[in-house]
KELODO-324466 format. One record per atom (N, C-alpha, C): y, x, z; residue in one letter. Coordinates in pm, whole numbers, plus 50000, padded with zeros to 5 digits. Layout:
residues N
YXZa...
***
This chain:
residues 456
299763525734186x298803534634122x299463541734003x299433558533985x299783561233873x298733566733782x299523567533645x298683565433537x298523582333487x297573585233447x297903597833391x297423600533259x298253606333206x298413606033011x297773618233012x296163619232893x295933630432868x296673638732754x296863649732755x297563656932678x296573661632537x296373665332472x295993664532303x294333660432376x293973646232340x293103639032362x291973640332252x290443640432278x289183642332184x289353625432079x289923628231971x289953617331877x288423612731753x287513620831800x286463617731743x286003602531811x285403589831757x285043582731824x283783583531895x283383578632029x282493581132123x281783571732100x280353563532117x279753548632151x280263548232324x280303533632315x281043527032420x280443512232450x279803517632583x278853500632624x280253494932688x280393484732588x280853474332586x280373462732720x278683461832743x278073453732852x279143453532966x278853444533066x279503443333200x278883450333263x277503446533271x276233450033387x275403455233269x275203467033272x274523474633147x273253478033266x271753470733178x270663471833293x270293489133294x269883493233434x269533501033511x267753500333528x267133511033426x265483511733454x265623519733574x264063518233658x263803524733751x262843529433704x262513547433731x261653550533683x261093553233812x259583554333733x258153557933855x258753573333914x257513575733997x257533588934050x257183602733898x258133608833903x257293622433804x257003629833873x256223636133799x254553641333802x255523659133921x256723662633854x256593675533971x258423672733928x259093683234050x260763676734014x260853691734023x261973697234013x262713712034034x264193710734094x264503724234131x265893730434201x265853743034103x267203745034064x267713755734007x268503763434063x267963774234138x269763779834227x270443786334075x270353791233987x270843794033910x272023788633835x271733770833891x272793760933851x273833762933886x273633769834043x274993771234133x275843781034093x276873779134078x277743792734025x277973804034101x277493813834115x278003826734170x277383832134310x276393819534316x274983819834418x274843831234421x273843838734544x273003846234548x272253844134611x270903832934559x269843831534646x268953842734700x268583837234818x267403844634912x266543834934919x265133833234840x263833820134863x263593827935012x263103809535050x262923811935169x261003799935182x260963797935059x259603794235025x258943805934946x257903800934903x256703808934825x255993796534791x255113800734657x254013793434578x253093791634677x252603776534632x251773769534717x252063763434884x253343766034895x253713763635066x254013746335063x253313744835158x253513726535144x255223724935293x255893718435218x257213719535255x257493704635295x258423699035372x258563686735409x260303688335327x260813671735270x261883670835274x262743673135359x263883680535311x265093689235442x264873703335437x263363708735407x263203723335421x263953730935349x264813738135391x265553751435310x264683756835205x265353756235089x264363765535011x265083779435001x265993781434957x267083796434917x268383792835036x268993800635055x270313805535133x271123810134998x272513813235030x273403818234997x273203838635069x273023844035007x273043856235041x274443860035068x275553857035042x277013855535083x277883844535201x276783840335242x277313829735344x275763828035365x275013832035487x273363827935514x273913813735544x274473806635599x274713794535664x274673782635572x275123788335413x275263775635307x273463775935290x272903768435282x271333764635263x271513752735141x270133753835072x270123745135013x268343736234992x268973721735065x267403719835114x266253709735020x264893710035003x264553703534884x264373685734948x264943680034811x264863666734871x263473655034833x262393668134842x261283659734846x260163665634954x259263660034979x258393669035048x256953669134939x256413680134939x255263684634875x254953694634825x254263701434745x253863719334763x254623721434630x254843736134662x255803742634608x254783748634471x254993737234363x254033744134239x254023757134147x255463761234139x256013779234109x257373778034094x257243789434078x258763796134084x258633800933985x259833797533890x260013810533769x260943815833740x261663827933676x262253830333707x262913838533515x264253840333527x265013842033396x265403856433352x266433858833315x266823870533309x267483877533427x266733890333415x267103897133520x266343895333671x265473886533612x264463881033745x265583869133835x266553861433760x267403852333833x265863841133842x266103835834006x265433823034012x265963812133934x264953808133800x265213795433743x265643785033786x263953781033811x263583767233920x262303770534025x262663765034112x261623763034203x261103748934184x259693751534160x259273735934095x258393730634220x258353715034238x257613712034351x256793701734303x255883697334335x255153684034290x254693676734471x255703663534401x256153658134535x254813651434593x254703645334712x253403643134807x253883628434743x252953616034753x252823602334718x253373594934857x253423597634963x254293590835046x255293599435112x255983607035048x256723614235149x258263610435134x259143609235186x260803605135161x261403612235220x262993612835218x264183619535244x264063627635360x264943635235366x265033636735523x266083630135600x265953632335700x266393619335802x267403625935923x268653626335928x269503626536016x270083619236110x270983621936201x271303611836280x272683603136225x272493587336194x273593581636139x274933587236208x275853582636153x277163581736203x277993570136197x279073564836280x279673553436229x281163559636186x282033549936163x283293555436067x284033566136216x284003555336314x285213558536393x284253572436453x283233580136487x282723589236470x283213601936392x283053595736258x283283602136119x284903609936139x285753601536194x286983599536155x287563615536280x286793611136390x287183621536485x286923632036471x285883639736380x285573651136363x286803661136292x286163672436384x287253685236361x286733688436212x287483697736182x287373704336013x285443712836043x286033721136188x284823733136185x283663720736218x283713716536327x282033698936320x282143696136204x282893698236044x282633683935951x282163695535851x282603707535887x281733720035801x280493725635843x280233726335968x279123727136025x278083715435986x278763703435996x277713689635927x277393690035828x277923696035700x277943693935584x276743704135562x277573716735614x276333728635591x274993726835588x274353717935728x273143713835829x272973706835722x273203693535686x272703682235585x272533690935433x272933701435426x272923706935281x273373698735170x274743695735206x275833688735120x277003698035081x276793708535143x278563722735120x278343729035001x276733730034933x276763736534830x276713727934663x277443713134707x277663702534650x279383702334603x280083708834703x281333709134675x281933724134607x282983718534500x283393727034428x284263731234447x285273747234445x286423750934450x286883756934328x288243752734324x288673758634175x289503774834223x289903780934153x289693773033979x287893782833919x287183781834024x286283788533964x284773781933947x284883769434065x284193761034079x283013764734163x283253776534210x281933781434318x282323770534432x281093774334529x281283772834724x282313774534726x282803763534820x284103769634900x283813777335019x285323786735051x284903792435151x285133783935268x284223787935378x284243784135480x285753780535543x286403798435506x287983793135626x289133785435522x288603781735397x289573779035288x290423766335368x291393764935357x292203753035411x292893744135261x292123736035227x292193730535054x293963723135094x294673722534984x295663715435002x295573697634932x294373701234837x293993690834745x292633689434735x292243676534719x290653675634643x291043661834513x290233666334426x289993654534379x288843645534317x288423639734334x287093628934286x287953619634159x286813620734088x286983613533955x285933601133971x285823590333958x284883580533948x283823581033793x284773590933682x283633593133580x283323606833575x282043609333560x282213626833533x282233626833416x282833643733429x283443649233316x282413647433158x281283645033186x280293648333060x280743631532984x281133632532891x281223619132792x280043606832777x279023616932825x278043607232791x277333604632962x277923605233075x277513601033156x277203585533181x276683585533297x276363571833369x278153565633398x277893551433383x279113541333384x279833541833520x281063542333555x281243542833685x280753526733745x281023517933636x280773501633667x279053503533701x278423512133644x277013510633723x277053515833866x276953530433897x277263534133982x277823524834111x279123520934078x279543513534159x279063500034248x278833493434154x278463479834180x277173479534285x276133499834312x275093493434388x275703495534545x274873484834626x274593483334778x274823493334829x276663486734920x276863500235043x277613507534933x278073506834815x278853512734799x280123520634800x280853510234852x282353509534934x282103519935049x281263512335165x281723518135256x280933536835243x279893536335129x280003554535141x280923556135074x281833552134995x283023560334948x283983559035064x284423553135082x284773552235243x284923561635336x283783563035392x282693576535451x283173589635445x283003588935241x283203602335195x284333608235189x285273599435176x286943595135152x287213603935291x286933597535422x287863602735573x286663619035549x285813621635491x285193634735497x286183645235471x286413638335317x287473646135216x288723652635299x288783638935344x290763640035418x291113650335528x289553657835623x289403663335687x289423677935626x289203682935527x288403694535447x289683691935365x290873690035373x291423684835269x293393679435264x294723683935266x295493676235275x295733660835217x295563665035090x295703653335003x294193651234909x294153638534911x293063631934820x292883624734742x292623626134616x292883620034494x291923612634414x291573599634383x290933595034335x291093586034239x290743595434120x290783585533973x289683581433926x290523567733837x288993561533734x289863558633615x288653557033488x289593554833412x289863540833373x290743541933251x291283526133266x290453512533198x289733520833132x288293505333087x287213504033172x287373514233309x286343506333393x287233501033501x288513502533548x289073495533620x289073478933629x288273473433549x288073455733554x287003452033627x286033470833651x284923461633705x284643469933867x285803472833881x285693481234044x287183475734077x287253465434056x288283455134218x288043458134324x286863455034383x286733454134484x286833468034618x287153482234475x287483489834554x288593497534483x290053488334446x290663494934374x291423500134460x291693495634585x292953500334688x292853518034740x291493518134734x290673532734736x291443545534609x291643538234491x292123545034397x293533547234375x293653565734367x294993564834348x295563563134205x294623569034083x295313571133965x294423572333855x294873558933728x294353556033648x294203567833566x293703569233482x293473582333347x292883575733245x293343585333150x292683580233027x291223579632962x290933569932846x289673570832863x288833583132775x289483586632685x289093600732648x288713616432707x287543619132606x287223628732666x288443640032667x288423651932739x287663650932890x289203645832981x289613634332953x290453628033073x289753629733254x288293629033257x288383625433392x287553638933437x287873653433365x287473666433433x288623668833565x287713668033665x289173673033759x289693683633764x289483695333699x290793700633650x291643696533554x291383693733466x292873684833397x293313678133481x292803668233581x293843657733661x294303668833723x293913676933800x294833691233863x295583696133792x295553701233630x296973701733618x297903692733566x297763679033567x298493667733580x299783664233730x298673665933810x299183665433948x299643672834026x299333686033993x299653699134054x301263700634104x301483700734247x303253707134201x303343718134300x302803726334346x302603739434367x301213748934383x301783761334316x300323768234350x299153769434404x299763765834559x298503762034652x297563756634632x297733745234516x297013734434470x295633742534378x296173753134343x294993758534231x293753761434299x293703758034458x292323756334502x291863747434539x292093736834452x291623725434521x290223722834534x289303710634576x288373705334612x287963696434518x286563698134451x286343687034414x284673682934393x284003669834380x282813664634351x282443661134262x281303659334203x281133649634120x280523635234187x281133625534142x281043612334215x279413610834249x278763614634246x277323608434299x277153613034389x277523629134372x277173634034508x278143631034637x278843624834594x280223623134688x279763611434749x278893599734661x278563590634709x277333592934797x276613603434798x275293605234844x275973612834974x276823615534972x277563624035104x278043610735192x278533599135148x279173591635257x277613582335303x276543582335227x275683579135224x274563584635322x274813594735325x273653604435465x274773606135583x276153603435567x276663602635734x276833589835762x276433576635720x276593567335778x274863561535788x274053563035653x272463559735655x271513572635751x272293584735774x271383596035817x270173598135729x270233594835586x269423598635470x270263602635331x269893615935285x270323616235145x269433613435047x270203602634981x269373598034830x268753608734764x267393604834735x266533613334653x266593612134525x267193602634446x267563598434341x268543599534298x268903603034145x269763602434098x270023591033961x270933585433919x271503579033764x271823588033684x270833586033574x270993596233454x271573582433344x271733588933245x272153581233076x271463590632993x270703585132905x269813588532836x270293581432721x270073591932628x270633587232439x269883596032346x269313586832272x268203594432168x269113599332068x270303594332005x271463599031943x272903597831991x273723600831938x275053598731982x275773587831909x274963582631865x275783564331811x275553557331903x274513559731958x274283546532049x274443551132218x274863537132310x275503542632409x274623543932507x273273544332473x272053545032563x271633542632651x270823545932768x270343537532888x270523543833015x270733533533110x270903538733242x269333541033290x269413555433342x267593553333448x267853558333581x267693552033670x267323556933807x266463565733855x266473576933859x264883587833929x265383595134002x264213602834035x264333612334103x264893627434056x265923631834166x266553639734096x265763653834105x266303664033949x265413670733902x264563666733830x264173655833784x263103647633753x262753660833535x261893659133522x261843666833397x262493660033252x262693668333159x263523658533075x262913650632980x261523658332988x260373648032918x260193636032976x260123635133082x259963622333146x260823611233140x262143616233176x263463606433152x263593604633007x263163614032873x263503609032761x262323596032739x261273597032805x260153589232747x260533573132757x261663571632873x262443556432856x263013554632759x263163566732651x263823556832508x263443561032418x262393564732429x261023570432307x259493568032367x258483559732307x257223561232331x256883577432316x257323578132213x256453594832197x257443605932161x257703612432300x258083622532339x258133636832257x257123633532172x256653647732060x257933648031969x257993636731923x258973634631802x260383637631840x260783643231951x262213644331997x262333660331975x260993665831966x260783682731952x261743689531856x261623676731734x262323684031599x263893683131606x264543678931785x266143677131814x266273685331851x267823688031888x268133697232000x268593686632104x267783691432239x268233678832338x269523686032461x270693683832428x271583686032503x271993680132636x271883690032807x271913682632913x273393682832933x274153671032987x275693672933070x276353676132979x276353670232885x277573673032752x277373677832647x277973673232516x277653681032423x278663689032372x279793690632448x280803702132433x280733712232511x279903711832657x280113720232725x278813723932818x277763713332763x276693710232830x275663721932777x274283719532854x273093731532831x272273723532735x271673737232651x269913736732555x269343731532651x268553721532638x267413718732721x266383716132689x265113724532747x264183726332617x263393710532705x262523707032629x262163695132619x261373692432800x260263698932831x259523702632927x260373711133006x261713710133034x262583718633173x262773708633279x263293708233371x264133696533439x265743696833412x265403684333510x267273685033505x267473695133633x268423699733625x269863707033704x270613694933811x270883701833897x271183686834016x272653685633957x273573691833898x274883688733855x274533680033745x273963679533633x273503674233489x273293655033528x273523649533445x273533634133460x273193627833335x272953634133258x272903625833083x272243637133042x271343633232910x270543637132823x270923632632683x271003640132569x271713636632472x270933643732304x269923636032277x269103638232128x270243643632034x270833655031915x271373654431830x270513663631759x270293661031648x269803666931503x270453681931500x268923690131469x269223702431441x270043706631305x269793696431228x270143701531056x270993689531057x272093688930938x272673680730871x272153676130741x271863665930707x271243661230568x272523664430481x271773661130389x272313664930259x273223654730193x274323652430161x275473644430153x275403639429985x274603633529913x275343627829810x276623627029730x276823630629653x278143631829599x279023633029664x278913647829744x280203653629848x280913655829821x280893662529662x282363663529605x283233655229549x282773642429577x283223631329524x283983623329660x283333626329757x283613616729897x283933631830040x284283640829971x284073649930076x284593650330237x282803653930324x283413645730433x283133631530493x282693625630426x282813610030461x281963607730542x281053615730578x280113607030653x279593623630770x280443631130805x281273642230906x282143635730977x281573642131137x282443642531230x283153655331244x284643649631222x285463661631259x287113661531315x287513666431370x289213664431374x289883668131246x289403674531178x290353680931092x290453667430945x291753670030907x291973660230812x291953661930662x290953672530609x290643677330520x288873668930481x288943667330586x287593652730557x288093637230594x287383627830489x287563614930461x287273607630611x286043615330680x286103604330769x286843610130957x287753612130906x289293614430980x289913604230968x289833593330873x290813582130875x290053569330921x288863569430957x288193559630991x287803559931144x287563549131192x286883546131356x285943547531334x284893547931268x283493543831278x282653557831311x281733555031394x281333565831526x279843571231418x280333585931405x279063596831275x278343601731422x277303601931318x275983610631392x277063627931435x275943633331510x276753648931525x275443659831489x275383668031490x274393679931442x274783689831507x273823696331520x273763713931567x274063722431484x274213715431367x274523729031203x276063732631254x276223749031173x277693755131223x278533748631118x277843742631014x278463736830917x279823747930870x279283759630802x280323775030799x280003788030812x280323797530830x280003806730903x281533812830960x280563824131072x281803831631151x282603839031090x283863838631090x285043844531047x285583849531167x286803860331132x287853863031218x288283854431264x289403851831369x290753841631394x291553841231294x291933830531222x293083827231125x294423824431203x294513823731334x295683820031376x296153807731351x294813796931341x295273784931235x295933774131392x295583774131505x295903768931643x295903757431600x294573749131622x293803741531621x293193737631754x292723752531806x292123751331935x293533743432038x294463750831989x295803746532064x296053735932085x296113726731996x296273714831977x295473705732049x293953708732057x293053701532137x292763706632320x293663718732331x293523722632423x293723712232526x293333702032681x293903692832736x294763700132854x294813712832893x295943718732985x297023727732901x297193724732753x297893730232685x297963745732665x296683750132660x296573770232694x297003771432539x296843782632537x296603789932380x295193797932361x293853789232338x293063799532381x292703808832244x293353808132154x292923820932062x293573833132136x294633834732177x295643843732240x294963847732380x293933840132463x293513844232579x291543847232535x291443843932421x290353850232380x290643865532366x291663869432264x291643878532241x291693888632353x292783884332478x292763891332555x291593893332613x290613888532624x289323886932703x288453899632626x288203896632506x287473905932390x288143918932396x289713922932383x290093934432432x289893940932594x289603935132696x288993939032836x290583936832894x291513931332837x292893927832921x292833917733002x292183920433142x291943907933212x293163899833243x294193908733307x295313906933365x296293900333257x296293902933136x296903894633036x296363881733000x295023879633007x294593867632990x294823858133129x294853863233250x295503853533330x297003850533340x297353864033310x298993855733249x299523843333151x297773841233045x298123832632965x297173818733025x297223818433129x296583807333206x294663805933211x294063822233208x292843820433157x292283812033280x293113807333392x292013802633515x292293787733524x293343784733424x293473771433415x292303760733287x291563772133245x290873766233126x289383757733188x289503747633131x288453735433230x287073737633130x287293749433051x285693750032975x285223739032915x286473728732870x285463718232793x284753717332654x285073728832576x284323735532467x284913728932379x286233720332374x287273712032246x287263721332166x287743736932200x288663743232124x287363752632053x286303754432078x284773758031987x284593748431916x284723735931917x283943724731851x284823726431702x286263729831754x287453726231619x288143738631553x287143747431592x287533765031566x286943764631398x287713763431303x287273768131132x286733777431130x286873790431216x286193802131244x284603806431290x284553790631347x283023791331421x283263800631562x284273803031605x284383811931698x283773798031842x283043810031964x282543806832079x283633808632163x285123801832159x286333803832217x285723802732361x285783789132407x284853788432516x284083795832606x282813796632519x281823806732550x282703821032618x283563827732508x284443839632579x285083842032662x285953827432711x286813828832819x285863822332921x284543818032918x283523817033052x282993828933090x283173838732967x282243851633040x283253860933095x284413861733050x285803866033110x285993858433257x285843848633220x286373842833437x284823849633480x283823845433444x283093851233534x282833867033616x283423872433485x283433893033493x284233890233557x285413881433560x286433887933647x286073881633826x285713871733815x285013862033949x284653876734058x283173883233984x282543890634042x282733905534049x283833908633956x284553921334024x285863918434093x286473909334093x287853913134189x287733901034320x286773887934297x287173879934366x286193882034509x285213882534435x283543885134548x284053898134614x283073897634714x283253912534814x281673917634765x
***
């Protein structure tokens, strides 16, 4: 097994469940769940429902207007309560409020040696039908893959990328686990030359039983287990820059509907009322609203109003207003304070009780894990050229230098400076003195450029 060293690693301290078996609530049914095609990157849905249509689990709701064949189907059955819709009239969510006995939809199992014989075009055609293809990611842009793409690489991470996700040691440990990774594993290998599967190295004590599965340890810092950084770790030719990749649940819910002929309706979230504490595992239904999942670690839901509740990260993750759902990519929910209190003799201790990289504050020399805030704590300035972002960059870019190119309309210069290698983990915004949306700029740059040169 090899090990892989992240390159300028997030040195702020994280909370860290320590537990073996960190308990897992199950939550009841909520009251209505949602689908976002909007989640999907570079989608162009076509609804293929309407308000009020009573729908069975499996039913297509939207297509891909660029591929009719990618579908994406709802995994509950019950009437379709609205549709709303964002800027530009983009479909939000399609919201449903599920029927009291209705479950998955139901395919025909498969066994391995089945699994194993299938051609590439049967295992894309399967995937399509089960509405699992618009689950898999291609880099470096992270849309659908294409249909005739021939991947040279995929890779699965056992943690996702968001810091504050669900444990892989939870995950793992439930029933039938193995053999859907398994499953998903000879899926991969088909859709796929090479296949790569990391975990990192403080949960490796509690997944023995499927370590032979794993090729390569990583570190435990954020974002060690984004699979693009392990891509450009591993990378040793170009070809590779399209690789394949999942996020582990769904990967597990994929080896899971070709061997059960059911996809899990549920998902594992992590829920944290702050960022000191390493918060709770809940089981629901996916989409489930975020009021609902916060109410497992708050009686009263009102009082979370005066946070900002951040979904799937708080470097790179979405606003989520209290009453939205989750997003089927999203896995964690994360309470942080809109304002920063007021510091007591700051000029005496300046810093001390700030999270920050920079070593112009006191508590830079300490482990002990600070609250975080939404304050800019500053205001916006120019670029100082101070390369900071640089330093925290984990594929080593320069992104002040590929900002700029972005803000000047030099597309072609900013991919010279690796703009398609940037994994968007929002390090180099968090540690910008400038307050600059580094990030933010080079996401709206890949995307302008996505949909004028790459799309037809």
């Amino acid at each position: 097994m090899k090990h892989l060293k992240l390159k300028n690693p997030f040195n702020i301290p994280l909370p860290v469940d320590t537990h073996r078996a960190p308990e897992v609530r199950h939550a009841t049914a909520p009251p209505t769940i949602a689908v976002s095609p909007s989640h999907f990157r570079y989608v162009k849905p076509r609804l293929l429902v309407k308000m009020l249509d009573r729908i069975k689990a499996g039913t297509p709701l939207f297509y891909d207007k660029r591929d009719p064949s990618v579908r994406l189907l709802s995994p509950v059955s019950g009437i379709v309560q609205n549709i709303t819709f964002g800027h530009r009239r983009c479909i939000d969510e399609i919201v449903i409020e599920p029927s009291p006995n209705g479950s998955g939809p139901y395919y025909e199992p498969l066994s391995m040696d089945q699994i194993t014989r299938l051609s590439r075009e049967d295992t894309i055609e399967l995937l399509k039908t089960r509405g699992i293809w618009p689950f898999i990611h291609q880099f470096p842009y992270k849309d659908i893959p294409k249909t005739e793409l021939n991947a040279k690489l995929a890779i699965i991470c056992l943690q996702s990328t968001d810091p504050f996700a669900p444990l892989p040691r939870v995950m793992i440990r439930q029933t039938g686990t193995r053999d859907y990774l398994t499953a998903a594993l000879a899926i991969m290998s088909i859709l796929a030359n090479e296949v790569i599967v990391a975990a990192p190295v403080s949960e490796m004590p509690y997944v023995n039983h499927i370590r032979e599965l794993i090729t390569h340890s990583i570190h435990d810092r954020y974002p060690a287990s984004d699979p693009k950084v392990i891509l450009y770790q591993v990378r040793k030719h170009p070809g590779q820059n399209t690789a394949l990749s999942m996020d582990i649940q769904d990967f597990l819910d994929m080896g899971a509907c070709l061997l059960t002929g059911s996809i899990p309706t549920t998902r594992l979230y992590r829920i944290c009322s702050d960022v000191t504490a390493p918060g709770i595992h809940v089981l629901a239904q996916k989409g489930s609203p975020a009021s609902f999942l916060l109410s497992s670690v708050c009686s009263d839901v009102s009082k979370l109003e005066q946070k900002n509740i951040v979904a799937s990260g708080l470097f790179s993750g979405r606003l989520a207003q209290i009453h939205s759902h989750m997003r089927h990519f999203e896995s964690s929910l994360v309470c942080i304070d809109r304002e920063y209190p007021e510091e007591p003799f700051g000029f005496v201790v300046p810093g001390f009780e700030k999270a920050s990289e920079s070593n112009t504050f006191l508590s830079r020399v300490t482990s002990r894990i600070y609250n975080l805030d939404s304050t800019v704590h500053g205001e916006h300035r120019p670029c100082i050229n101070c390369g900071y972002c640089q330093k925290k960059c984990p594929v080593e870019l320069f992104p002040q230098f590929i900002m700029k190119a972005c803000l000047a309309g030099e597309e072609e210069e900013a991919i010279e400076l690796g703009m398609l290698d940037c994994t968007l983990c929002g390090l180099c915004s968090f540690v910008c003195p400038s307050k600059i949306e580094l990030s933010d700029i080079i996401e709206q740059a890949m995307n302008q450029y996505y949909k004028e040169r790459v799309t037809i």
